[in-house]
N, C-alpha and C positions, 0 to 999 in steps of 0.2 A: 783912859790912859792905856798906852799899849805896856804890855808883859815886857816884851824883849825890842830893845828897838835899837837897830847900828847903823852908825853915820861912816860913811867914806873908809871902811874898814881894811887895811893892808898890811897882808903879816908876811915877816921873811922869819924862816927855822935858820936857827947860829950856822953861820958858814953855807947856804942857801945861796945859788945864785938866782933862783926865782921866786919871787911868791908863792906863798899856800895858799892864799886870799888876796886879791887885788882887788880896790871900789867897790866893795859890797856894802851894800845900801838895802835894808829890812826893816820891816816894821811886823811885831803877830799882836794884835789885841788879846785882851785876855779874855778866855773862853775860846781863841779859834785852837783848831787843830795842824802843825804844820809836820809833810813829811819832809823828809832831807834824805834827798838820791840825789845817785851820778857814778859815776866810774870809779874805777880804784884811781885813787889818787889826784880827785876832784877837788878834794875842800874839807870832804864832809867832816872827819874827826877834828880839825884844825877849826871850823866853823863852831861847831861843839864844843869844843875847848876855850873857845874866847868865847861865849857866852858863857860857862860855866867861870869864866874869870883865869883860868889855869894859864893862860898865856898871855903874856909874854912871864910873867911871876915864874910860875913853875919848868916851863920849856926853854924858857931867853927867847932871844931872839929879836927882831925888831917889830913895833906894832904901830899902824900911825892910824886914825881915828877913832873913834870912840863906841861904846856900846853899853847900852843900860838896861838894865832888870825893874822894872817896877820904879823907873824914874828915876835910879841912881845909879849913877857912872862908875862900873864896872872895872874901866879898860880904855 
């Protein structure tokens, strides 16, 4: 079973005219180790944030696929 795994993942921040995250599509089994780089203002907190479950809940915004922890839908 994988740890963390997102389907077709797309976030827009409230009043956003672009995505934070567009189609992201991941899978990490449990046991690997994943790092998460890129530029300022790539993804990376907004990727972390919707695994951790914080958004759309806590941020708004809009969220369209899905993402699960340990086989359960998240988001």
């Amino acid at each position: 079973m994988d740890l963390v795994e997102i389907k077709d993942l797309t976030y827009f921040y409230p009043q956003a005219s672009r995505p934070a995250l567009a189609g992201i599509n991941l899978s990490v089994p449990a046991g690997q180790f994943v790092l998460v780089v890129g530029g300022s203002g790539s993804g990376k907190t907004s990727l972390l944030r919707a695994v951790a479950g914080l958004i759309p809940a806590f941020y708004g915004g809009t969220m369209a696929g899905r993402v699960y922890l340990k086989g359960e839908d998240i988001g």
